[in-house]
N, C-alpha and C positions, 0 to 999 in steps of 0.2 A: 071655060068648063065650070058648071055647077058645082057651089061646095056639096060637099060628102057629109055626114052625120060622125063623129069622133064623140069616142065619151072615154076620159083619161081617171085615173084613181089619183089621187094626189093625197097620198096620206090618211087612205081613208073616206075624203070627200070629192064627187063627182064633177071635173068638169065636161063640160058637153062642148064640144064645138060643132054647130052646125051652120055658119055662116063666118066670115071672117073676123078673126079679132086682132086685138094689139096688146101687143107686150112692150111698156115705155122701161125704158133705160135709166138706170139709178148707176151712176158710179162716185165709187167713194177711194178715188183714187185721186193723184195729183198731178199724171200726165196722161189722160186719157186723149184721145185725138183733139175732141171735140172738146173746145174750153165749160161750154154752158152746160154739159154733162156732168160736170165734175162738183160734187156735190162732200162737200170735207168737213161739213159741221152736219151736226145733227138736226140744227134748226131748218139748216137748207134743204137737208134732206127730206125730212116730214112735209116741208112746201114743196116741195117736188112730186112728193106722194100724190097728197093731196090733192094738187093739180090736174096729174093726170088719172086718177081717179074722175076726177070731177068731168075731166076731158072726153070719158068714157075707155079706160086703159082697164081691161079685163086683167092681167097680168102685171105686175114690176120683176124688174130683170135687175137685181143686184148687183153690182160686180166691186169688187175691191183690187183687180190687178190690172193692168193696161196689158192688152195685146198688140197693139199698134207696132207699127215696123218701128224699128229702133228704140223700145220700152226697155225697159231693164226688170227680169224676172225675177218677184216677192216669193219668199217659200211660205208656205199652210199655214206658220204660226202666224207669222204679218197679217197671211188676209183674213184669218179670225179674229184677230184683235180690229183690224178695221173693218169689221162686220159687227161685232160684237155690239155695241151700242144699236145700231142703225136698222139690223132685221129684228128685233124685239123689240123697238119701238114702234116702227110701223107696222108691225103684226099687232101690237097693242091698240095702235090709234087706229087700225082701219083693218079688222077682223076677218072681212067678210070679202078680201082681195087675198090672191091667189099670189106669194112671193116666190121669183123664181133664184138661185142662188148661179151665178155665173163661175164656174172654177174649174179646174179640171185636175183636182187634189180629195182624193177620197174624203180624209180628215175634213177637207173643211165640208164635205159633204154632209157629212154627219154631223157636225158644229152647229150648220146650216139651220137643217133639219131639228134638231134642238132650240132652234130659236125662232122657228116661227115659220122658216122655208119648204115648202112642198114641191119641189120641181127643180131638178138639177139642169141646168145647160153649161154643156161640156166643147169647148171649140176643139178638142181632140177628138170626142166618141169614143171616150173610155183607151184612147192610145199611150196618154202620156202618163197616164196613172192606173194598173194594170186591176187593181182593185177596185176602180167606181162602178164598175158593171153591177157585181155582184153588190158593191155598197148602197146604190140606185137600186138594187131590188128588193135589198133585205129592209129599207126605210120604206117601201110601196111611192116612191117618187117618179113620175114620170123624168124621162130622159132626153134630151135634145143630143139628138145627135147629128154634132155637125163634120163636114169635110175637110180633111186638109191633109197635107203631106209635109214629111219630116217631124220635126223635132221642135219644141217651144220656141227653139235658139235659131233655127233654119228651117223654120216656116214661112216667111216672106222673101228666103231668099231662093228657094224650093219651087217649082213649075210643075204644071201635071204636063205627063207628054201624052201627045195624042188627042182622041175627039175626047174632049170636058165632060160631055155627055154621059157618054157612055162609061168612063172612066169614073164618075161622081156614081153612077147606078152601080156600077160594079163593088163601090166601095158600100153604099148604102146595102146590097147585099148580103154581102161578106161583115158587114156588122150588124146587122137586123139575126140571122144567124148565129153567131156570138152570144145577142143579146139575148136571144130566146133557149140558148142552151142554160144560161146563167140566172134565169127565170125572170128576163125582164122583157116585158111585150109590151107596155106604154109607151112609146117612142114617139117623138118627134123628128121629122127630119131635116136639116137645114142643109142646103147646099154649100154653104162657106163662102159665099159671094165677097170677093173681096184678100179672101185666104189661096195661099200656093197658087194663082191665075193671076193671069197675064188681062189686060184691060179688056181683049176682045173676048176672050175665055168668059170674064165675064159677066159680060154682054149674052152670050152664047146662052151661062146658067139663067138668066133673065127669059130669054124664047125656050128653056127646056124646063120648066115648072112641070106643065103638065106629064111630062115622060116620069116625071118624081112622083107624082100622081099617081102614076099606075103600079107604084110600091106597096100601096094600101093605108100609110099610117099621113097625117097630118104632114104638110111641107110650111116649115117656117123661111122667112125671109129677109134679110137684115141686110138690107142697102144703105138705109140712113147715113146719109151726109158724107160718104164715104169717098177713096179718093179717084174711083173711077167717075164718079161721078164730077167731083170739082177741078180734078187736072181735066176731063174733056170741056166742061164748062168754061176753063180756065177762069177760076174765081177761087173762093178760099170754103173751108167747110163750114165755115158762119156764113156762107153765101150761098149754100147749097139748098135750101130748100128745098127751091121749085123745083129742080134737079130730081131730088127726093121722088116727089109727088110726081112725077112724071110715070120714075120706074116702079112705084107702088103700084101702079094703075096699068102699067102695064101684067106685073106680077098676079094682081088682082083677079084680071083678067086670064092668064093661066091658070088659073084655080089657086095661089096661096092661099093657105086658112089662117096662118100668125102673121103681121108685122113686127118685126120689132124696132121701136122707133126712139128717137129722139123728140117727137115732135107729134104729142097723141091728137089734137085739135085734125090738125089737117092730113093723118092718115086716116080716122076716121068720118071726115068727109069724103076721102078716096073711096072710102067702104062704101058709104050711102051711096056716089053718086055711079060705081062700077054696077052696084045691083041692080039696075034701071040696065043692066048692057047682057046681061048673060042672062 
């Protein structure tokens, strides 16, 4: 599928998506899945930036909390104080990039947003904190809204029943809805690749991009190194690349408009080499 034309308010300032881009992965946590993500000084951070900046990363996706199965869940004050240094620095040293703040805590939304962030991504979609909706509109921040069922604490032990499909659209409706009664219509969609599904499930949201598609707003896509990919592989998630690059490229090829990566270099050759196929 052909990308589509998206143009997001971010604070004020226009992003356009009309072909696909990447969102790299900043975490400033200490158990995030992925060791080489994990980014606890501020020097590493800024090289990190940097990097994928350089790599061609439209977007940085901040996060300071692990969502990973078996993480232990930080309250708002925490993941401000470990944001606190890190989105103001690299808003300082690289102005003219697009930081996205990863939480799903109104407060730090707004923290966020004060320091330099323009663009909430939320792995709840405004569920676990009944306030971001409306906090996400009253800042003009574009909103990732991703999938999932249950609870912070029983989300990876939680199952969608039935077709993923249609069950993931269902949801994307009934919060697109929501979102627009609340006065927010920049949306993002992410299917939760990886959250409340089962391996084949999926696999499944991998072949249904384009039925996301037909929602209207942007579908983001966040595979990266993840454990569907390394338990089928059987290797480990610093083995995962290729893995990666495989289902990027399949995604691509559904029409996703975001990756969100750990690894901007070789998603963005994904991009180059997809656009030569559609």
């Amino acid at each position: 599928m052909k990308p589509r034309m998206f143009t997001l308010n971010c604070k004020g300032r226009l992003l356009t998506i009309d072909q696909p881009i990447v969102m790299g992965i900043i975490n400033t946590t200490p158990d995030s899945f992925y060791e080489d993500s994990r980014k606890s000084s501020l020097d590493a951070a800024l090289s990190q930036a940097e990097k994928m900046i350089r790599e061609g990363a439209t977007i940085l996706d901040i996060g300071a909390q692990s969502t990973r199965p078996g993480s232990t869940a930080v309250g708002p004050e925490e993941e401000i104080q470990r944001l606190a240094a890190v989105i103001p620095a690299i808003h300082h040293r690289f102005p003219d990039t697009i930081l996205s703040v990863d939480t799903y805590y109104s407060a730090v939304a707004i923290a966020a947003a004060e320091m330099g962030a323009s663009i909430v991504n939320d792995i709840s979609g405004g569920q676990f904190d009944t306030a971001m909706i409306a906090t996400a509109a009253n800042l003009h921040m574009p909103f990732v809204c991703m999938h999932v069922e249950g609870k912070n604490d029983t989300m990876h032990q939680t199952r969608v029943e039935g077709n993923v499909t249609i069950s993931v659209t269902d949801y994307f409706i009934k919060r697109i809805g929501i979102c627009k009664e609340q006065g927010l219509t920049d949306l993002i969609l992410d299917p939760g690749f990886g959250f409340s599904k089962t391996t084949d499930q999926n696999f499944e949201l991998i072949r249904s991009v384009s039925q996301f598609k037909l929602l209207g707003k942007p579908v983001l896509m966040g595979v990266s190194r993840k454990s569907t990919i390394y338990k089928t592989l059987n290797c480990t998630a610093a083995e995962a690349l290729n893995g990666t690059t495989v289902l990027h490229t399949a995604v691509l090829l559904g029409g996703a408009d975001i990756l969100r990566v750990h690894d901007v270099k070789e998603a963005m050759e994904a991009i180059t080499l997809t656009r030569y196929l559609l």
